[in-house]
C-alpha positions in Angstrom: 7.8 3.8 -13.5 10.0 0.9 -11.8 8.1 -1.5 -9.7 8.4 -0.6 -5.9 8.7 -4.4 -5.7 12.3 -4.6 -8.3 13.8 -1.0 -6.5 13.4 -2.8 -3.4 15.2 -6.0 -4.0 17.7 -4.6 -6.1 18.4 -1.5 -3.1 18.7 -4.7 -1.0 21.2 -6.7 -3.5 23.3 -3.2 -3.4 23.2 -2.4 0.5 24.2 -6.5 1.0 27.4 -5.8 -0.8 28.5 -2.2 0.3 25.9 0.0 -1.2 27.5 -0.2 -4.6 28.5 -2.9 -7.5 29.7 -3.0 -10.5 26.9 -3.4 -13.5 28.1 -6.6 -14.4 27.8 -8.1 -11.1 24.3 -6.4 -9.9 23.6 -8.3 -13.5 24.5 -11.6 -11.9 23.1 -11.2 -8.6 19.9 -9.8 -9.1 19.4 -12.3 -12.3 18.4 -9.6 -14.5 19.5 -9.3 -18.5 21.6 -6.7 -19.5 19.1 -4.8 -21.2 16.3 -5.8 -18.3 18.5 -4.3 -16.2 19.2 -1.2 -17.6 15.4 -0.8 -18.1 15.0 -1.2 -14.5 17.7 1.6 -13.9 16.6 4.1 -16.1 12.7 3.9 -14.6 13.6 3.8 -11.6 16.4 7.2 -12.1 19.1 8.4 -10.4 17.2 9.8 -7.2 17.0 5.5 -6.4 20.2 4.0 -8.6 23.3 5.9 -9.5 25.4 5.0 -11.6 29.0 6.5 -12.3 32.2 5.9 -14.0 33.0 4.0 -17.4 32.4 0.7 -15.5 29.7 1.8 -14.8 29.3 1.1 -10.9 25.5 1.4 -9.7 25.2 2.7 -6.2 22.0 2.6 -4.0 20.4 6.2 -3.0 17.6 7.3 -1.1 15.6 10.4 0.1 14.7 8.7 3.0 16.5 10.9 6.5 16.7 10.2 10.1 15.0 13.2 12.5 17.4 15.4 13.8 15.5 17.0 16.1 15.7 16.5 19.6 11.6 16.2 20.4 9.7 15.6 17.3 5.9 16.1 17.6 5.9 13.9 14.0 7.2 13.7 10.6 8.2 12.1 7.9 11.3 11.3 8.6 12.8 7.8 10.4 13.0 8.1 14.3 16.3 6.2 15.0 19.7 6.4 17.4 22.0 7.9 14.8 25.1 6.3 17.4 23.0 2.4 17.1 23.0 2.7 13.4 26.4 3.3 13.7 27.3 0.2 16.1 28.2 3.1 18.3 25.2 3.0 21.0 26.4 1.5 24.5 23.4 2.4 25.9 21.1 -0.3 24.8 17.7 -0.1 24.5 16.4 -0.1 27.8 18.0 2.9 28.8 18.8 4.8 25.5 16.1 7.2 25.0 16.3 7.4 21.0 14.7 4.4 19.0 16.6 1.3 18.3 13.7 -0.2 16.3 13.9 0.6 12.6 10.3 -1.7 12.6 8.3 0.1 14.7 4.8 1.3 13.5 5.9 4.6 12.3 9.3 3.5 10.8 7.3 1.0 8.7 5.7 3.8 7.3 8.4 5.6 6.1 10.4 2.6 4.9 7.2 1.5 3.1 6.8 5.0 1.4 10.3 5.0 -0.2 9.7 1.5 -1.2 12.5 0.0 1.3 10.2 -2.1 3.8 12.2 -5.5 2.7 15.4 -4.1 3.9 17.4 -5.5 7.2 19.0 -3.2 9.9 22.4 -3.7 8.6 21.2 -2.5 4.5 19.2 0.4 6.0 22.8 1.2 7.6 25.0 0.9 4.4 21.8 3.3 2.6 21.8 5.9 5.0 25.4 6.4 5.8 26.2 7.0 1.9 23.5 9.0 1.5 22.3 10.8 4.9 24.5 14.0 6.0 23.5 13.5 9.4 25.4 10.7 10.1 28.9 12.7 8.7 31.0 14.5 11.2 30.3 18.4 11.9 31.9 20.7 9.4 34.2 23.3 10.3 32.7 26.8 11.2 35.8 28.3 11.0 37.0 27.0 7.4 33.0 27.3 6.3 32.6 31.0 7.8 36.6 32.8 7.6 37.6 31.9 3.7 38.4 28.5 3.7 41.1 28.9 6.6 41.3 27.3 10.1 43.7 27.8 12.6 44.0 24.2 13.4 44.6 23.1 10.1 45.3 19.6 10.0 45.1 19.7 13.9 41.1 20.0 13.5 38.5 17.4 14.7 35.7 18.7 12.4 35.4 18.5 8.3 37.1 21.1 6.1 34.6 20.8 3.3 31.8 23.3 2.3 29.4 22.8 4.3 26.0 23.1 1.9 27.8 20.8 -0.8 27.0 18.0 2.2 23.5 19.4 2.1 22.9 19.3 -1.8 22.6 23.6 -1.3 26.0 24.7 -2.8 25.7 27.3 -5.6 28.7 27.5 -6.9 29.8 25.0 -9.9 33.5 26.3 -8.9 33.4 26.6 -5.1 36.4 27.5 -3.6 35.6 25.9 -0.6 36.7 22.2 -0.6 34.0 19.4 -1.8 36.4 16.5 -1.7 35.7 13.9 1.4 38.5 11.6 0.7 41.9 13.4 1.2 43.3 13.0 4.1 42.4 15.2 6.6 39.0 14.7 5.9 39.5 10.9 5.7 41.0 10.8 9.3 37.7 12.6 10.6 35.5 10.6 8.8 37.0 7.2 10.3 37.3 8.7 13.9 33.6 9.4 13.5 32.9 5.7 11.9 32.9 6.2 8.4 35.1 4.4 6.6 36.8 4.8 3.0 34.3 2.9 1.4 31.1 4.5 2.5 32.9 7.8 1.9 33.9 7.3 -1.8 29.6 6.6 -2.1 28.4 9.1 -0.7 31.0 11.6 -2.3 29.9 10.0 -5.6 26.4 10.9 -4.6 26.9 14.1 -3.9 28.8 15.1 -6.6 26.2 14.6 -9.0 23.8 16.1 -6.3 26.0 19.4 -7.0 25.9 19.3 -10.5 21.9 18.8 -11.0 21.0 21.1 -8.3 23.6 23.9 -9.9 21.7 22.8 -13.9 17.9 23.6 -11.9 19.5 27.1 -10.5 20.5 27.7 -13.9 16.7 26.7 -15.5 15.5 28.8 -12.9 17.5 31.6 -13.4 16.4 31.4 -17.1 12.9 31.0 -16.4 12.7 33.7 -13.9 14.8 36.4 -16.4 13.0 40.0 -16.3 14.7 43.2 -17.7 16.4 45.0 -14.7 13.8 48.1 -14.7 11.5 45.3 -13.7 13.1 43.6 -10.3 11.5 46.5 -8.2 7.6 45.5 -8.9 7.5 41.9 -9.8 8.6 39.4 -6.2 11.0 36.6 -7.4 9.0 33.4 -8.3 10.5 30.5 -6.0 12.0 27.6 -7.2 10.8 24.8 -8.7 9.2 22.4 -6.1 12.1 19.8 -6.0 14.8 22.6 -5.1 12.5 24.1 -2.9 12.1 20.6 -0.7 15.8 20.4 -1.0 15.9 23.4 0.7 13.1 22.6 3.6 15.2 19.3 4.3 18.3 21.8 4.8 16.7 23.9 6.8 15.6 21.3 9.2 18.4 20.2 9.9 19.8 23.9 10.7 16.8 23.8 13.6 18.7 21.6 15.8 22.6 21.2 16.1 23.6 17.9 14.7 25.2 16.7 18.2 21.5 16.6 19.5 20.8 13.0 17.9 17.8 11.7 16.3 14.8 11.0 18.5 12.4 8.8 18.6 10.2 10.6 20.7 6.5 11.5 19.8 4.1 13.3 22.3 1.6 10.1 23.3 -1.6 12.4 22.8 -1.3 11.9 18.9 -4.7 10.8 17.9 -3.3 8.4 15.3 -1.8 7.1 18.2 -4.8 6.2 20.0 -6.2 2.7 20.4 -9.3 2.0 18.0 -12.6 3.1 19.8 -10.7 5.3 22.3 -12.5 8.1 21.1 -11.4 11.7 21.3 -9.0 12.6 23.9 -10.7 15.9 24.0 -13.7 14.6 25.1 -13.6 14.9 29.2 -11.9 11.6 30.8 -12.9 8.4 30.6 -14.2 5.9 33.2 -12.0 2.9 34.2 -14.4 0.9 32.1 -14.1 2.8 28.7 -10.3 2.3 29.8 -10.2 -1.6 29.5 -12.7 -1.4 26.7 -9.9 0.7 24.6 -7.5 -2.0 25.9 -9.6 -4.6 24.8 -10.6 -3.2 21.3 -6.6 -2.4 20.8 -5.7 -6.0 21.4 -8.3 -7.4 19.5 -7.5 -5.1 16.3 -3.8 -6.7 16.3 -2.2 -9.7 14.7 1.1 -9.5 16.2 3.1 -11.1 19.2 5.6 -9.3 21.0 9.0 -10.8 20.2 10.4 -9.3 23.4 7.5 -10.7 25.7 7.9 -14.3 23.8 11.6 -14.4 24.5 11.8 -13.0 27.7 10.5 -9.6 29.2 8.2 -6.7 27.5 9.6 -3.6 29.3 6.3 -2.1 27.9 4.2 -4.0 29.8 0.7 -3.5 29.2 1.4 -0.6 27.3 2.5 -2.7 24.6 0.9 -2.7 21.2 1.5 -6.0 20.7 0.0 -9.2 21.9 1.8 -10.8 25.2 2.1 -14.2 24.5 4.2 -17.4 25.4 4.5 -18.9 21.7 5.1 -17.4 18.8 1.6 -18.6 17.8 -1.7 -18.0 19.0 -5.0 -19.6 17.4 -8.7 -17.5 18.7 -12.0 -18.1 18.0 -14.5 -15.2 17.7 -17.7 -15.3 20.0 -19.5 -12.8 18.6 -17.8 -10.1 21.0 -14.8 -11.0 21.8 -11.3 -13.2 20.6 -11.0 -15.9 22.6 -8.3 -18.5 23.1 -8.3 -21.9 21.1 -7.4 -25.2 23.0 -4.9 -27.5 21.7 -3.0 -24.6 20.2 0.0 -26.9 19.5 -2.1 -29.5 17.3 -4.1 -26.8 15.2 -0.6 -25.3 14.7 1.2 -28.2 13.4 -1.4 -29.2 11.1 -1.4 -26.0 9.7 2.1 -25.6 8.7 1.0 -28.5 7.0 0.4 -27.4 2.8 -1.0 -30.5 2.6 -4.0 -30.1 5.5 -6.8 -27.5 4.2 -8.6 -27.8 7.1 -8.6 -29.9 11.0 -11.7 -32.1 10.6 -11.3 -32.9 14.1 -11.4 -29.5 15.6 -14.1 -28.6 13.0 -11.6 -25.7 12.0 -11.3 -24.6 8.0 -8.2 -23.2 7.3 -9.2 -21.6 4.1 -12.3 -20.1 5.3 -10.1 -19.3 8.4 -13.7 -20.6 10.5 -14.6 -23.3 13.3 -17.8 -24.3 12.8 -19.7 -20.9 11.9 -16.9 -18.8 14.4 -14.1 -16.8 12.3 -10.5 -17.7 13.3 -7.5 -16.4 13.1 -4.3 -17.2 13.8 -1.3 -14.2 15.5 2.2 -14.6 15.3 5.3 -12.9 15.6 6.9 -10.9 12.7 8.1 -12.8 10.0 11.7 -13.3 10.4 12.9 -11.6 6.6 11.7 -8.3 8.6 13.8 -9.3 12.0 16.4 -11.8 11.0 18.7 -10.9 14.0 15.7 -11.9 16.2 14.8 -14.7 17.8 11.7 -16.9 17.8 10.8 -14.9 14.5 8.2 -16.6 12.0 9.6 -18.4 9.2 7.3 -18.8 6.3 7.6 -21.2 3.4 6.2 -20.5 0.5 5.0 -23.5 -1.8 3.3 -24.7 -5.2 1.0 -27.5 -6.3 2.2 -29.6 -8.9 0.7 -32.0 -10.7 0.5 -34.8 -8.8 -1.5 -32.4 -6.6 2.0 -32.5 -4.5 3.3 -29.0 -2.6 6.8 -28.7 -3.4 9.0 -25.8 -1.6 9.9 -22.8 -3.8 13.6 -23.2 -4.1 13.3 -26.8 -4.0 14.1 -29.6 -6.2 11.3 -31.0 -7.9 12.0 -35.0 -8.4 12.9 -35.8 -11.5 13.9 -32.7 -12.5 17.0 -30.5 -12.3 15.6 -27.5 -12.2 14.7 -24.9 -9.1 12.8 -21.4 -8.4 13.1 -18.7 -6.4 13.4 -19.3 -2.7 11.1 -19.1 -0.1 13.2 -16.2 1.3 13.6 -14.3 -1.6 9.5 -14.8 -2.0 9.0 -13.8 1.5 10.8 -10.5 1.5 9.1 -9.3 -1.8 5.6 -10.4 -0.1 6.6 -8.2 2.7 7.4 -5.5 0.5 3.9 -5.4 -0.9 1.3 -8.4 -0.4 -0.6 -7.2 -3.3 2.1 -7.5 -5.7 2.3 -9.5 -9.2 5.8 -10.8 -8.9 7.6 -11.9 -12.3 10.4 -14.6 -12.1 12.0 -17.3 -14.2 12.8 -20.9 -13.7 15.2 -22.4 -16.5 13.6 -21.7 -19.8 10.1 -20.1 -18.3 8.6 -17.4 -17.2 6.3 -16.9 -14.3 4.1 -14.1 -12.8 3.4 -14.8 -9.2 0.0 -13.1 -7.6 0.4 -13.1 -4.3 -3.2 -11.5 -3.6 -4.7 -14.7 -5.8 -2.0 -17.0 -4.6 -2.0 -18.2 -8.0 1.1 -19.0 -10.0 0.7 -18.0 -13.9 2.6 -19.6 -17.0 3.2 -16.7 -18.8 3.7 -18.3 -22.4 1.0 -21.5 -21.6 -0.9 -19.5 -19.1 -1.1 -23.1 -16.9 -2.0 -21.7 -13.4 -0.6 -23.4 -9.7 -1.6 -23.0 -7.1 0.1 -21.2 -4.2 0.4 -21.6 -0.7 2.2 -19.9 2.3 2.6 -21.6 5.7 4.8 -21.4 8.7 7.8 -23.6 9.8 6.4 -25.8 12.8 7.7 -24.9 16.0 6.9 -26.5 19.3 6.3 -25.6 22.9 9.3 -27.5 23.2 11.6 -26.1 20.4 10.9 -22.7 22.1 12.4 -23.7 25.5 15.3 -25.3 23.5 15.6 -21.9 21.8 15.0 -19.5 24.8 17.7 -21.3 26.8 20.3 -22.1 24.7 20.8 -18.4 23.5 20.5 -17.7 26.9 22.7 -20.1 27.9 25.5 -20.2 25.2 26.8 -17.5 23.5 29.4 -19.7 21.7 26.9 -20.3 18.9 27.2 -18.4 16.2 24.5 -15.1 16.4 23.8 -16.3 12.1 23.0 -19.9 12.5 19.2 -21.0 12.8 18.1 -21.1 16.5 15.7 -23.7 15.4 17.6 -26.0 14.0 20.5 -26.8 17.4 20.1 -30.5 18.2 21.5 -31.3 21.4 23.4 -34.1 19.4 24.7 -34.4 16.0 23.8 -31.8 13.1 21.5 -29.9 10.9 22.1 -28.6 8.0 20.2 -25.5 7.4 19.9 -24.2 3.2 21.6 -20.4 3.0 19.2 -17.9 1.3 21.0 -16.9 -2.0 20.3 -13.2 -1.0 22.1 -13.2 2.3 26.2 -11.8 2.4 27.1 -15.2 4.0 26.1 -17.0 1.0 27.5 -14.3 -1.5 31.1 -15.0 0.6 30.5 -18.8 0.0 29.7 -18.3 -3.9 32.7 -15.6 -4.8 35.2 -18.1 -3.2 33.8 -20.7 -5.2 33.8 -19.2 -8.6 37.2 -17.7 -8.3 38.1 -21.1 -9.5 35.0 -22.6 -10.7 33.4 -20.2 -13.3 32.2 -23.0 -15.5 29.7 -24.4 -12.5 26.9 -23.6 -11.1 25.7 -23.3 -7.6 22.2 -25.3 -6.7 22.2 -24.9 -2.6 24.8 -24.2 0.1 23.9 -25.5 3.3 25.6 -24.7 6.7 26.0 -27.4 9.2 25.1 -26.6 12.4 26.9 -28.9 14.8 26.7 -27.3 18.3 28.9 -29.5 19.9 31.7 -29.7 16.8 31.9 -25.6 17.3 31.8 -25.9 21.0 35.5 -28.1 20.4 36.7 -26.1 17.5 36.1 -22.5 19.7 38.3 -24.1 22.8 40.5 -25.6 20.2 41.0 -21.8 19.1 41.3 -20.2 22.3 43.6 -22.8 23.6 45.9 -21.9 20.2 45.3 -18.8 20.8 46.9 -18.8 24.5 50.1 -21.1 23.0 50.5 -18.2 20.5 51.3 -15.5 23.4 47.8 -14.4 23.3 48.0 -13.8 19.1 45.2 -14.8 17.3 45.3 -17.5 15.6 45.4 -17.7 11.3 42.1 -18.9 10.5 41.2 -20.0 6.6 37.9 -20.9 4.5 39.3 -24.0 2.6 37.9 -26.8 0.3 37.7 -30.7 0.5 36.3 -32.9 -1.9 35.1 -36.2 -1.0 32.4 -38.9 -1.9 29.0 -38.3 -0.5 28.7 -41.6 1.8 31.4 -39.7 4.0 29.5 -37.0 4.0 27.0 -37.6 6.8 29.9 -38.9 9.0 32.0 -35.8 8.5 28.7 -33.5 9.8 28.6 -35.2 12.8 32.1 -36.5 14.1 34.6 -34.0 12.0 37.1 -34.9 9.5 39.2 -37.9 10.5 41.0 -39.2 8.0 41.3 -42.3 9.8 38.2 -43.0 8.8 37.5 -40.4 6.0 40.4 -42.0 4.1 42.9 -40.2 2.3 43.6 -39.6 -1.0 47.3 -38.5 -0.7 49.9 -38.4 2.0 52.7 -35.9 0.0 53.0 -33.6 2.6 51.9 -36.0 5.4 49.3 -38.0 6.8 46.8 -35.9 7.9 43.5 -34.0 6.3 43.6 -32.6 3.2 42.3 -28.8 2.2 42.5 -26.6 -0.4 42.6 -23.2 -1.6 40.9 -23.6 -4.7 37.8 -25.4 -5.0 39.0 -26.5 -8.1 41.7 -28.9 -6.5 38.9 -30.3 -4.8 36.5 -30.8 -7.4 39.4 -33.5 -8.3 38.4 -35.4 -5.7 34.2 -34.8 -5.5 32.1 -37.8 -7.2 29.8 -36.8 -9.0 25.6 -37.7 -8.5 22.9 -37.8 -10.8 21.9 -33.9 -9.8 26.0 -32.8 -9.6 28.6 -32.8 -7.2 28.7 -31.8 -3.1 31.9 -30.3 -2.2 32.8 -29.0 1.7 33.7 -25.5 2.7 35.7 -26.2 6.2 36.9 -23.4 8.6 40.7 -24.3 9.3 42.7 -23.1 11.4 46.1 -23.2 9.9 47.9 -21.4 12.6 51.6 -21.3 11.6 52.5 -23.7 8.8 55.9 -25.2 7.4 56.4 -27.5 4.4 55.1 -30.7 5.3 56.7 -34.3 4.2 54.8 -37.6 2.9 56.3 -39.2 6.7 55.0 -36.8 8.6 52.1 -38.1 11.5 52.0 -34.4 13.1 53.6 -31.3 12.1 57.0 -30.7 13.4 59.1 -28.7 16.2 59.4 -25.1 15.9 62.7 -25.5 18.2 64.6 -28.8 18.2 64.9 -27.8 22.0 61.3 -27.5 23.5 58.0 -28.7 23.0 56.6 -26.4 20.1 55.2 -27.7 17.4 53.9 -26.3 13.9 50.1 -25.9 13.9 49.9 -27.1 10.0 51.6 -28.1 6.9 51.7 -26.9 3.2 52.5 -27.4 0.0 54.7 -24.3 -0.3 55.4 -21.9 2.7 55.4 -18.6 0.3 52.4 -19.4 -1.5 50.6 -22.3 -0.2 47.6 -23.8 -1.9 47.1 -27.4 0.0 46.9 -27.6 3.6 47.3 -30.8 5.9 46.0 -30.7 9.3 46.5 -33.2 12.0 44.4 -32.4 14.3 40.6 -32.8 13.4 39.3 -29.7 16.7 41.2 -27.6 14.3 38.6 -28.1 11.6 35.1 -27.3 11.4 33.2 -28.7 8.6 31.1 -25.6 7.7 29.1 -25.6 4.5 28.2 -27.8 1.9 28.3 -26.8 -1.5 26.2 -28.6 -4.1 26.4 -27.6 -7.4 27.1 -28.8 -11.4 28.3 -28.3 -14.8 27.2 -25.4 -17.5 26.0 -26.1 -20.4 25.7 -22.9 -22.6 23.2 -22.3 -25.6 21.7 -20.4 -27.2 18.2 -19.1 -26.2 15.5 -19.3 -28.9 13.2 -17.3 -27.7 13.9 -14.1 -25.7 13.5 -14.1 -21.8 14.0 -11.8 -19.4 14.3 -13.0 -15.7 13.6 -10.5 -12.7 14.7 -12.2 -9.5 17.7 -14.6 -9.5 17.0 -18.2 -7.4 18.9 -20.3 -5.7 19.9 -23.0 -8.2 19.0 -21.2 -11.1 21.5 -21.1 -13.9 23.2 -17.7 -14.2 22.9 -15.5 -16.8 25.9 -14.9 -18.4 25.2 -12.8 -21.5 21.9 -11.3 -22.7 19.7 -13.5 -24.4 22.1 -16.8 -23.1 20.9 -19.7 -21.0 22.3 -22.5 -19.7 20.3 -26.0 -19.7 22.0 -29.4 -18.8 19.9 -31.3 -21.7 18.3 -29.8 -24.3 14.7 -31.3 -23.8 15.0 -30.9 -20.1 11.5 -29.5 -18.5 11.1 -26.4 -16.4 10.7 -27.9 -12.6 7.3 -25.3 -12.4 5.2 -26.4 -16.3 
């Protein structure tokens, strides 16, 4: 059996990129060997990972469904607004009487029983529209119920495809009923209801080989059942084996309720597992007012959780809420013996202990191991940690470390000194912890292999068996930082919804390191290798420079309005450049005035390129590789430029418009010069270095890839800059 662990991460690698990828490029993403890999695969089977065609492609599937009833007293399905999950709800959640939480208590459930608690809103989309009929258009009942024919014909608004192949229920190997979703009729029905060509072509994929294995068990079954025909009239048919048979209950509970109806959220309040601990029985007779704030009490005290809503702003649920109403996304108690009650000095207790390096606050008398003050137990609530919510704000961020020698906690994903070599990031460690925090995690960092126990928090060398210790502890945030945060997303809605709220300094920059398993850094890496397939990437940072993308958003809009109201061509482009100019680029924007310039053919203005190649030109290199910027241009409309050009020139040799760029080549351009620096925004920092390929001596296999590691670019192959090199983790 594959661990729930690996399915996860790898259904989250597949639902990042569209629900499907090629084997070859799950291979590199996910950091598993070819033969690892196809391990995984097979365990796991093709209820979890599909794959089809020569390729093969692998496509992520699930037996996880949303409710489609209207008022659901409870099952075990997810409650959710089929129209949110769809980017189609305009109701928001205050009013919108379905759920728009996929990470409320119940959801967790479900998600943690198909092994998909580490996924994000967005992956849980791309996994149940491929796989989920609910979210498809209706079907015809004319063309399902009158031969395959419709008045309409193309005219129709509703599917012309049998209608139990989209349940998994059709019988016939050779239906005469259409099971193709991608002509065109079909096609326009699907987009008009939000499904585009993409998501179609999975979850006809899907389907298909639904049709074929459920049509092989009616055959087995058929077989298995066989009785001479004298004997039909005595012996009752057997039913189906248990697997078509829950087919079959799925199917018919979606008949219940029309599809229209929606998914519901909705679950009758007098649930007992609803009930706060020590409520008692709701049978019981009613319950003083005192036994009422008791329950209250007790239910408070039992959770570990802030309300994200309350912290931000305002808890519609009021005192109804299961979570803990609080001001930071912190909160330190000490227990009396009866009750939890609130620490002073919250802000100092807090910052030492997002400290690895502080066990314990000597001067509060508090042991962070022990989680005691004096003889009292503490604990310590917070809000969810933000691999769970990472749309939300003022989320937890923990960082996961380990102890090296020099009895020194060094960041997961982070450069020891002296040594080239990285592990898996904090955020790649985080969302496997919160995919099971009993789990023994297996990874690989350069030429060694690791097992990491998060219930021990210990860190095991699997061929020297040397053991580190581990530690997990939250990013410091202030009293301070929250205001900064609460009233600048408030406040400006310029800034990018991505970026890190915690990280917006008034003035100047920060540059915030891209988790290698987020789309943004995927986009980054593929645009990068297209002409650098020979290096590797260590870290991408994005600089976040409020005031720079302030400037280059008005610059846009101000383009935008000279253009007649067009928008404006917009590029990802490279620029090489020594590292001293670096710092100076972050915080006042390309000028190269200043910058310098390392070539005026086409004018004298800022250089950017297509290819990251033409950059790396230009890049000097450092004793851990080379740092290379990924700027957001926009080009606008270009024309050839010349070596005496100071600005681009006129349009019209009769009025006052001007070219917003110039180019190497008009048809195919490949080097861009701009003139003015608002049009730029310096956007990402890549850092990364040479392969060196050889041969591995030994056979390893790594399970989850890490930032900076090398990747794997054949079975049993390994890059390593110097041969003797030593793993950062020994």
């Amino acid at each position: 059996m594959c661990d729930p662990a690996v399915c996860s991460f790898l259904t989250q690698t597949l639902c990042a990129h569209g629900g499907r990828l090629g084997l070859r490029e799950l291979q590199e993403n996910v950091g598993l060997s070819a033969l690892q890999l196809e391990n995984t695969l097979s365990a796991a089977g093709p209820r979890r990972f599909l794959k089809v065609g020569s390729g093969p492609v692998v496509l992520a599937v699930t037996d996880v469904r949303v409710c489609v009833r209207k008022f659901c007293s409870g099952c075990e399905r997810l409650h959710l607004c089929k129209l949110h999950l769809m980017g189609r709800c305009h109701q928001g959640t205050s009013s919108c009487k379905y759920s728009h939480d996929i990470m409320n208590a119940e959801n967790k459930k479900v998600l943690k029983k198909h092994d998909l608690s580490g996924l994000s809103e967005n992956e849980l989309q791309v996994l149940l529209l491929q796989n989920d009929p609910f979210f498809l258009p209706d079907t015809c009942q004319f063309y399902n119920t009158k031969g395959s024919h419709c008045m309409q014909q193309n005219n129709c608004n509703k599917l012309h495809v049998c209608r139990h192949f989209l349940k998994g229920s059709c019988k016939f190997p050779q239906c005469i009923m259409s099971h193709n979703l991608l002509d065109g009729h079909a096609m326009r029905v699907l987009e008009t209801g939000g499904i585009d060509e993409k998501i179609a072509s999975n979850f006809q994929a899907i389907y298909d080989f639904k049709h074929v294995e459920f049509n092989k068990e009616q055959k087995k079954v058929y077989v298995h059942n066989y009785r001479p025909r004298s004997d039909y009239r005595k012996i009752p048919a057997i039913p189906r084996i248990k697997e078509v048979k829950t087919t079959l209950e799925t199917v018919q509970c979606r008949l219940d309720v029309p599809p229209s109806e929606g998914p519901s959220s909705t679950v009758p309040a007098q649930r007992q597992d609803q009930l706060p601990t020590g409520a008692g029985d709701k049978d019981k007779g009613k319950k003083d007012s005192s036994s009422d704030e008791t329950s209250k009490d007790n239910k408070k005290d039992n959770c570990d959780e802030i309300c994200l809503f309350y912290v931000w702003k305002y808890c519609k649920n009021k005192d109804k809420c299961k979570s803990v109403h609080y001001h930071l996304p912190y909160k330190w108690e000490v227990h009396d013996g009866l009750f939890w009650n609130e620490l002073s000095m919250m802000e100092e207790i807090e910052k030492a202990y997002c400290d690895p390096k502080n066990s314990s606050l000597q001067s509060r008398n508090i042991n962070f191991q022990t989680m005691t003050c004096s003889s009292s137990l503490v604990r310590r609530l917070s809000t969810p940690s933000s691999v769970t919510k990472p749309t939300f704000l003022l989320t937890t961020q923990w960082i996961w470390y380990w102890k090296n020698n020099q009895d020194k906690w060094i960041e997961y994903g982070e450069q020891e000194e002296g040594n080239s070599m990285t592990s898996p990031s904090s955020a790649i460690i985080e969302n496997l912890y919160q995919a099971d925090p009993s789990a023994i995690v297996p990874f690989q960092a350069g030429q060694h292999q690791y097992e990491l126990n998060f219930k021990e928090m210990i860190q095991t060398n699997i061929t020297f068996k040397t053991q580190r210790q581990v530690c997990r502890r939250p990013k410091f945030v202030s009293s301070e930082d929250v205001q900064k945060i609460k009233t600048g997303s408030q406040r400006d809605s310029s800034i990018p919804s991505h970026w890190d709220a915690s990280a917006l300094p008034d003035l100047g920059y920060k540059a915030v390191v891209i988790s290698s398993a987020t789309p943004e850094y995927n986009e980054i890496k593929q645009l990068f290798h297209q002409t650098m397939k020979n290096y590797s990437i260590l870290k991408i940072q994005r600089i976040q420079n409020p005031s720079l993308w302030k400037v280059f958003q008005w610059q846009k809009e101000k383009m935008k309005k000279e253009n007649g109201g067009k928008e404006v061509q917009e590029k990802l482009l490279f620029h090489g450049t020594d590292i001293t100019s670096m710092k100076t680029i972050c915080t006042q924007n390309f000028d190269w005035r200043i910058c310098g310039s390392n070539g005026t053919n086409y004018g004298k203005g800022s250089y950017f390129a297509r290819d990251a190649r033409y950059s790396h030109a230009y890049c000097r290199a450092t004793l851990l590789g080379h740092m290379m910027f990924v700027a957001r241009v926009l080009v606008g409309d270009y024309v050839k430029g010349n070596a005496d050009y100071v600005r681009p020139p006129k349009k019209c040799a009769d009025k006052l418009w001007f070219y917003d760029s110039c180019v190497d080549n008009e048809l195919n351009p490949s080097v861009f010069v701009v003139f003015e620096k608002h049009q730029i925004y310096p956007e990402y920092i890549v850092e990364y270095k040479e392969e060196t390929i050889r041969e591995q001596k030994e056979p390893g296999i790594p399970i989850y890839r890490a930032e900076g590691i090398r990747q794997q670019k054949e079975a049993g192959i390994r890059e390593c800059k110097e041969e003797k090199s030593k793993c950062l983790i020994s």
